[in-house]
matplotlib code that plots the C-alpha trace (Angstrom):
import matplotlib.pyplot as plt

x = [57.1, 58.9, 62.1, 61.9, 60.7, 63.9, 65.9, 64.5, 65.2, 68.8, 69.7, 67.9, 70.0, 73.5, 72.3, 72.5, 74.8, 77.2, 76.0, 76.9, 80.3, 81.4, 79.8, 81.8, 85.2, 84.9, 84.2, 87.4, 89.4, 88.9, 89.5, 92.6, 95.5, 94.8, 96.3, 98.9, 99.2, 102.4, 105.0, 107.8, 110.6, 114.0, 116.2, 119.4, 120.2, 123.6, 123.2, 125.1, 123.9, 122.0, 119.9, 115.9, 113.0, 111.2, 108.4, 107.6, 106.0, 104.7, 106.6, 104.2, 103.4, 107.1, 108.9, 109.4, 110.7, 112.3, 113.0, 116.4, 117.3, 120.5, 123.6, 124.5, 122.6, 118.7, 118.6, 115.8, 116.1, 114.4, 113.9, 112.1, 110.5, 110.2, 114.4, 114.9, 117.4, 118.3, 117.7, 118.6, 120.0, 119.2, 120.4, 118.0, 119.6, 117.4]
y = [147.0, 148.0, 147.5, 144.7, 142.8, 144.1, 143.2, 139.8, 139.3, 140.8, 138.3, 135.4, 136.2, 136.8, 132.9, 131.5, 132.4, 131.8, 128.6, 127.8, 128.9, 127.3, 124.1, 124.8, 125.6, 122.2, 120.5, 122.0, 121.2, 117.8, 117.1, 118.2, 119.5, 119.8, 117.1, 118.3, 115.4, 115.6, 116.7, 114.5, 114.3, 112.8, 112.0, 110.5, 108.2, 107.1, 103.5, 100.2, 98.9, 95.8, 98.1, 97.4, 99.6, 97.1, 99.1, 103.4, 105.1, 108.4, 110.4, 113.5, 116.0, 116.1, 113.2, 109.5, 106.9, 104.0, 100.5, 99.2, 96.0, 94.6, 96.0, 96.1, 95.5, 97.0, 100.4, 103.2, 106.3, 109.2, 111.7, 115.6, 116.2, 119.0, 119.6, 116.0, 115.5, 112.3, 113.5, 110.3, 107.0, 104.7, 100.6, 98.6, 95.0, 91.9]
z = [95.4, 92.4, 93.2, 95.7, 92.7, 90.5, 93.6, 93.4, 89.9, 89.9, 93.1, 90.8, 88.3, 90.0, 91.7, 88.2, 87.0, 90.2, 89.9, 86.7, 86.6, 89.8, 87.8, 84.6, 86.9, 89.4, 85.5, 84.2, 86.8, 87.6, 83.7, 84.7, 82.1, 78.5, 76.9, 74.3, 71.6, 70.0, 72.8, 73.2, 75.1, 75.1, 78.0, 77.7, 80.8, 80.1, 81.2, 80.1, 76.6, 77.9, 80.2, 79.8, 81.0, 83.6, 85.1, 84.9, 88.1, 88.1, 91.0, 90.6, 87.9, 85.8, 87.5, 86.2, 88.3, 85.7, 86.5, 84.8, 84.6, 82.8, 82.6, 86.0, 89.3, 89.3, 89.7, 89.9, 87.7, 88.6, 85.2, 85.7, 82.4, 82.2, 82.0, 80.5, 82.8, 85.5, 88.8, 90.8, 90.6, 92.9, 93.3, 94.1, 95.6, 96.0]

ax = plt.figure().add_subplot(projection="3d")
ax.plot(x, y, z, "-o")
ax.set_aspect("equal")
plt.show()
């Protein structure tokens, strides 16, 4: 009787704290990445000097898509942050 009553316990136990850290996990991970105040990054897009920033999309974790307008017809720029470099330039006509 013994040990069906330590089995009990240990299972009880091993339940908890299962429970617990797959709480404390899904928690984490749906906070998503830390946020890191402070990082900066420049990227140099080599456009005309009239050129304004119309609208910024998120094209996944890293990527930028930029809306330009002036200097020249519309255009999209796509920038990976993590290199700081352009990876696309695409017109846009209307």
């Amino acid at each position: 009787m013994r040990v069906l009553k330590a089995i009990t316990v240990i299972m009880a136990v091993l339940i908890i704290v299962g429970t617990v850290t797959l709480a404390v996990l899904i928690t984490k991970r749906l906070a998503g990445p830390p946020a890191r105040i402070g990082d900066g990054i420049a990227v140099r897009l080599d456009e005309p000097p009239a050129s304004e920033i119309a609208a910024i999309a998120s094209e996944g974790p890293g990527e930028l898509a930029l809306l330009l307008h002036g200097g020249g017809p519309d255009r999209v720029v796509v920038v990976d942050l993590a290199s700081g470099r352009v990876r696309a330039r695409i017109g846009v006509s209307r």
